[in-house]
VEXVO-510289 format. One record per residue (C-alpha): residue number from 1; residue in three letters; x, y, z; chain. Coordinates in steps of 0.5 Angstrom, whole numbers, m for minus. Each point is the difference from the previous one (the first is absolute). Layout:
<nulos>
(nulo NUM; ALA; (X; Y; Z); A),
...
</nulos>
This chain:
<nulos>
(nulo 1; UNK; (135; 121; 380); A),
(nulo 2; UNK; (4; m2; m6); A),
(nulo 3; UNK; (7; m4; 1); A),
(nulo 4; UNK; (3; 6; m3); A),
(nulo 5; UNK; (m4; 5; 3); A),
(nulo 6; UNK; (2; m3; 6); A),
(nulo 7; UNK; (8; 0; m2); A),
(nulo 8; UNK; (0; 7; m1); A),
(nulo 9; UNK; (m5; 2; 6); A),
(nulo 10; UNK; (5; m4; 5); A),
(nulo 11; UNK; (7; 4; m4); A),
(nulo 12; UNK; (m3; 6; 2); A),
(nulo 13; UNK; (1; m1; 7); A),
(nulo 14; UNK; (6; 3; 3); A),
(nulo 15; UNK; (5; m5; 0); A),
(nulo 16; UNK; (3; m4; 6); A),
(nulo 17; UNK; (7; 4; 2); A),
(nulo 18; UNK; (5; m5; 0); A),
(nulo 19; UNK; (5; 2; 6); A),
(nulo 20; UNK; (1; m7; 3); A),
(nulo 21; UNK; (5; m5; m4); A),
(nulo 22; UNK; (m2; m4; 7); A),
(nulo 23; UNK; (m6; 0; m2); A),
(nulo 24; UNK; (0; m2; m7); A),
(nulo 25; UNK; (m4; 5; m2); A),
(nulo 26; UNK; (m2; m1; m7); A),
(nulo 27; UNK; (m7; 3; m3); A),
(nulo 28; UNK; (m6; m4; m3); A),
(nulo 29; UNK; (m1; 5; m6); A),
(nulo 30; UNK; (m6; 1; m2); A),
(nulo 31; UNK; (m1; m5; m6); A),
(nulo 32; UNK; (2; m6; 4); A),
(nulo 33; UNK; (m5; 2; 5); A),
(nulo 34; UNK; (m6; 0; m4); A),
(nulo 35; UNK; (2; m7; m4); A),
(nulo 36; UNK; (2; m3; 7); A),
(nulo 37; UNK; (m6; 2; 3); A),
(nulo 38; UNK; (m5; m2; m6); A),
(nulo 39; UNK; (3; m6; 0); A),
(nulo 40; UNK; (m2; m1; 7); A),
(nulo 41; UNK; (m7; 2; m1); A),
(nulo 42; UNK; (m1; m7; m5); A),
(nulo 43; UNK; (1; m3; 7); A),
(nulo 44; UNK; (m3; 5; 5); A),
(nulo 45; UNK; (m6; 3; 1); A),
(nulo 46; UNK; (3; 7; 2); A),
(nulo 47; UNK; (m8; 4; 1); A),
(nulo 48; UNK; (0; 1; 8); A),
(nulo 49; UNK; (6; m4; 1); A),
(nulo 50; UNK; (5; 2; 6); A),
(nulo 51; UNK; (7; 1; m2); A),
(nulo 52; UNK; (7; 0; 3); A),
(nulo 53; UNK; (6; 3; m4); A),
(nulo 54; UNK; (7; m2; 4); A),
(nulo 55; UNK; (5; 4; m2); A),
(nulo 56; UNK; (m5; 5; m3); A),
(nulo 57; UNK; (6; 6; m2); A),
(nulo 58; UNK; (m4; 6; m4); A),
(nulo 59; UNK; (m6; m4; 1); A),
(nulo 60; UNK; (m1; m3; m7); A),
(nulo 61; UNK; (m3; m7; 1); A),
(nulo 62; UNK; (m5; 1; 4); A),
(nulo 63; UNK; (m3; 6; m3); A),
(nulo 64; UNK; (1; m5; m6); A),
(nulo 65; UNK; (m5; m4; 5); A),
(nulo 66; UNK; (m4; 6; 1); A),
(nulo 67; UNK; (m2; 1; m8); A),
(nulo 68; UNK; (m1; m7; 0); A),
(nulo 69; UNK; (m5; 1; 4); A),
(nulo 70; UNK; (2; m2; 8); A),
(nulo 71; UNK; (m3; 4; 5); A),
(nulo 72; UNK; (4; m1; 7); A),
(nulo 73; UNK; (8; 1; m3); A),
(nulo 74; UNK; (6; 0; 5); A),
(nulo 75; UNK; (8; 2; m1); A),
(nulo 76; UNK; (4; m1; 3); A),
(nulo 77; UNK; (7; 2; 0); A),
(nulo 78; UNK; (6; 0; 4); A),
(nulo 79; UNK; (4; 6; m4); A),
(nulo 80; UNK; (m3; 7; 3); A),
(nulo 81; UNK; (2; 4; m6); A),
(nulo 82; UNK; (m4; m5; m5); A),
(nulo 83; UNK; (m6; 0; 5); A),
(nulo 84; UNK; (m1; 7; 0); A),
(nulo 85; UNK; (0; 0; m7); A),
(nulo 86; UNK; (m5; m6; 0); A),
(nulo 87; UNK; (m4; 4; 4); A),
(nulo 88; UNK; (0; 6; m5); A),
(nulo 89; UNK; (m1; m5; m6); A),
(nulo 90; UNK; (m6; m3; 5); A),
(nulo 91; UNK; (m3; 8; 2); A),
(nulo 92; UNK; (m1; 2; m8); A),
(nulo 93; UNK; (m4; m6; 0); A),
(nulo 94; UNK; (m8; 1; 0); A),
(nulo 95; UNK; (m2; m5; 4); A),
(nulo 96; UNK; (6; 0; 5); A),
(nulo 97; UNK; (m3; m3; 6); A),
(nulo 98; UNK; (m1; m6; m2); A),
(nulo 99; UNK; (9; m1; 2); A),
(nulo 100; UNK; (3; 0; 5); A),
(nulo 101; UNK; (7; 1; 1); A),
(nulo 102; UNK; (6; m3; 4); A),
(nulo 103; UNK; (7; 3; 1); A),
(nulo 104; UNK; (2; m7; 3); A),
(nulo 105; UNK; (5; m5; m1); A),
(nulo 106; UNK; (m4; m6; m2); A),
(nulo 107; UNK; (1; m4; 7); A),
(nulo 108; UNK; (m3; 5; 4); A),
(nulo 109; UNK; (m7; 1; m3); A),
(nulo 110; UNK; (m6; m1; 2); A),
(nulo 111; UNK; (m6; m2; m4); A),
(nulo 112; UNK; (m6; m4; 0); A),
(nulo 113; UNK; (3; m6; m5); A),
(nulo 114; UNK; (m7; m3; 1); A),
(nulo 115; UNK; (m2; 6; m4); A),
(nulo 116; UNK; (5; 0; m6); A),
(nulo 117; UNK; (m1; m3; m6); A),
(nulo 118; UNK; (6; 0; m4); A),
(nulo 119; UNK; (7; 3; 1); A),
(nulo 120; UNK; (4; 2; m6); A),
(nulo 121; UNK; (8; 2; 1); A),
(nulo 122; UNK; (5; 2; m5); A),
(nulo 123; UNK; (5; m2; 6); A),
(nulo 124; UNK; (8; 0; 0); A),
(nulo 125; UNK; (3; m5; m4); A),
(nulo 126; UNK; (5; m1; 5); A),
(nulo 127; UNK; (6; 2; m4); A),
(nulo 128; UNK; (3; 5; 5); A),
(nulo 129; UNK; (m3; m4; 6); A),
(nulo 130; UNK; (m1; m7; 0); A),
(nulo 131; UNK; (m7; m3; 1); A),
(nulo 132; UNK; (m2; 7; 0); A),
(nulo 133; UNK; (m6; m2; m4); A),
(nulo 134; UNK; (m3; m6; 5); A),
(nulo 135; UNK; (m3; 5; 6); A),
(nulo 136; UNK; (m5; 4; m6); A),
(nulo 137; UNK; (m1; m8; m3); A),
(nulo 138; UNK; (m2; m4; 6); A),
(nulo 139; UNK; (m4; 5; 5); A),
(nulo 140; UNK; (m6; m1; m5); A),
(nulo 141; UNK; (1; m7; 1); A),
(nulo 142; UNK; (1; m1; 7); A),
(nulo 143; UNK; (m7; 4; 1); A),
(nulo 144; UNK; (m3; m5; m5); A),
(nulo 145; UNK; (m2; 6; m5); A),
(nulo 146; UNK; (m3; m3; m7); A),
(nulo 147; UNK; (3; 3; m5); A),
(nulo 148; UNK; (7; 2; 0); A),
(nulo 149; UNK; (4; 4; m6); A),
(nulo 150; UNK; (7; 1; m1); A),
(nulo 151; UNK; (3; 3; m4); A),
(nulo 152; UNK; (8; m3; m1); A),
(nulo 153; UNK; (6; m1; m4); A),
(nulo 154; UNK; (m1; m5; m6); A),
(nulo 155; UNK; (7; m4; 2); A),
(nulo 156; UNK; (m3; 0; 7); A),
(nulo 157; UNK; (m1; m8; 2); A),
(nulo 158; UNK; (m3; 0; 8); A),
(nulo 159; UNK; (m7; 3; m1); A),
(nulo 160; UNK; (m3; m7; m2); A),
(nulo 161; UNK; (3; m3; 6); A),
(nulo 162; UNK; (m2; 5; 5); A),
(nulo 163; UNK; (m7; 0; m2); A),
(nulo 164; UNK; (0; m9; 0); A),
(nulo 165; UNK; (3; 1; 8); A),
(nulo 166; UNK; (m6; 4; 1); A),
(nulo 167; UNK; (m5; m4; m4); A),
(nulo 168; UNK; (m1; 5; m6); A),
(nulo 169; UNK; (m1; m2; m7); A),
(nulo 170; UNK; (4; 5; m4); A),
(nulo 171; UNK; (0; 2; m7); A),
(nulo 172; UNK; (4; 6; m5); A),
(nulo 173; UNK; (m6; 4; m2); A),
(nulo 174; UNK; (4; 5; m4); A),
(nulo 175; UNK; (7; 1; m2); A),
(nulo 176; UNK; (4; 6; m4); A),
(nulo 177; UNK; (6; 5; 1); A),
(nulo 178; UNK; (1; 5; 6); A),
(nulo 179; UNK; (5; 6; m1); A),
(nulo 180; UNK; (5; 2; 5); A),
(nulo 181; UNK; (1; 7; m1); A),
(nulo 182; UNK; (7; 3; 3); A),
(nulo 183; UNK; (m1; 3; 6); A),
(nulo 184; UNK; (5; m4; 5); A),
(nulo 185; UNK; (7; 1; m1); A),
(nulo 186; UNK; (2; m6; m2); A),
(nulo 187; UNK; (m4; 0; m5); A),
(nulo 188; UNK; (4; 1; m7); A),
(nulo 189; UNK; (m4; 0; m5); A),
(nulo 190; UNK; (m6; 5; m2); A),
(nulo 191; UNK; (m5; m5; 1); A),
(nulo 192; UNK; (m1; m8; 1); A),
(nulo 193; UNK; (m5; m5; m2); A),
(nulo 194; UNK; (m2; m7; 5); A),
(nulo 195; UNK; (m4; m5; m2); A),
(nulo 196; UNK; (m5; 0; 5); A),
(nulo 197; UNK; (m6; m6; 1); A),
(nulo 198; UNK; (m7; 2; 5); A),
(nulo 199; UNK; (m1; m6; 4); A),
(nulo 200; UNK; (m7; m1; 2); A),
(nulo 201; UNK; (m1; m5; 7); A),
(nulo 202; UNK; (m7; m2; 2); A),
(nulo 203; UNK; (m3; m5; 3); A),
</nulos>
């Protein structure tokens, strides 16, 4: 599949619902999605890979994976309104048993870490709580998973030194603008843009 074809498959889902501000629950849109994705797909070989998306929302970044050609996909997400709508995403999928899905905070889950060959996260950035990030960053890396991908606010300066404390190199594989919708009543203006930069770890 084409990186636009992809774009347009991926903002076909239904969206992320968006209901907690704690949570900072901003939507990865499609084009994103897609761009992040082939990005990756320079550095990884996704046929036959096992995936773990942290902080899945509607389900996107994997699917995204799923296209690419990943055969063992897991979501997980702690916000049960977005599960249910991942799972419905997921469920119109032709080869949906290759995911598996958890309702689950990411402290709480169990998996084979063994088994997993990337993790991939649009985590928190920790604007309404501080270090709300770092949970979705290091458990890949305290479970010496090969490859990590996060993707982060441009003016964010910690994730090198997070990946120097566990021994990963580090690199800025993609960077661009992501939008902010209003969904939250602070927000004061229709739609915001944030620079973003997509960090890749690996050892």
């Amino acid at each position: 599949m084409k990186k636009k074809h992809l774009a347009i498959t991926l903002s076909k889902l239904i969206p992320h619902p968006h209901l907690n501000v704690n949570l900072e629950q901003y939507a990865t849109e499609g084009d994103v999605a897609s761009n992040w994705i082939f990005a990756i797909a320079e550095k990884f070989e996704f046929v036959d890979s096992n995936i773990l998306d942290l902080g899945s929302g509607n389900g996107i970044l994997g699917i995204a994976a799923y296209y690419a050609g990943a055969s063992r996909i897991t979501l997980v997400e702690t916000d049960t309104n977005a599960h249910e709508v991942a799972q419905s995403n997921v469920d119109n999928l032709e080869f949906n048993n290759r995911f598996t899905l958890l309702n689950s905070k990411i402290s709480d889950i169990e998996i084979d870490w063994k088994g997993i060959d990337l993790v991939i996260s649009n985590p928190p950035w920790g604007y309404q709580m501080e270090k709300a990030d770092r949970e979705f960053i290091e458990i890949g890396m305290r479970n010496n998973v090969a490859e990590i991908h996060i993707l982060h606010s441009s003016k964010a300066t910690h994730l090198e030194k997070i990946g120097k404390e566990y021994g990963y190199d580090t690199e800025v594989i993609l960077q661009g603008s992501f939008r902010l919708p209003a969904i939250y009543s602070h927000h004061t203006k229709s739609s915001e843009f944030t620079e973003f930069s997509a960090w890749r770890f690996f050892k």
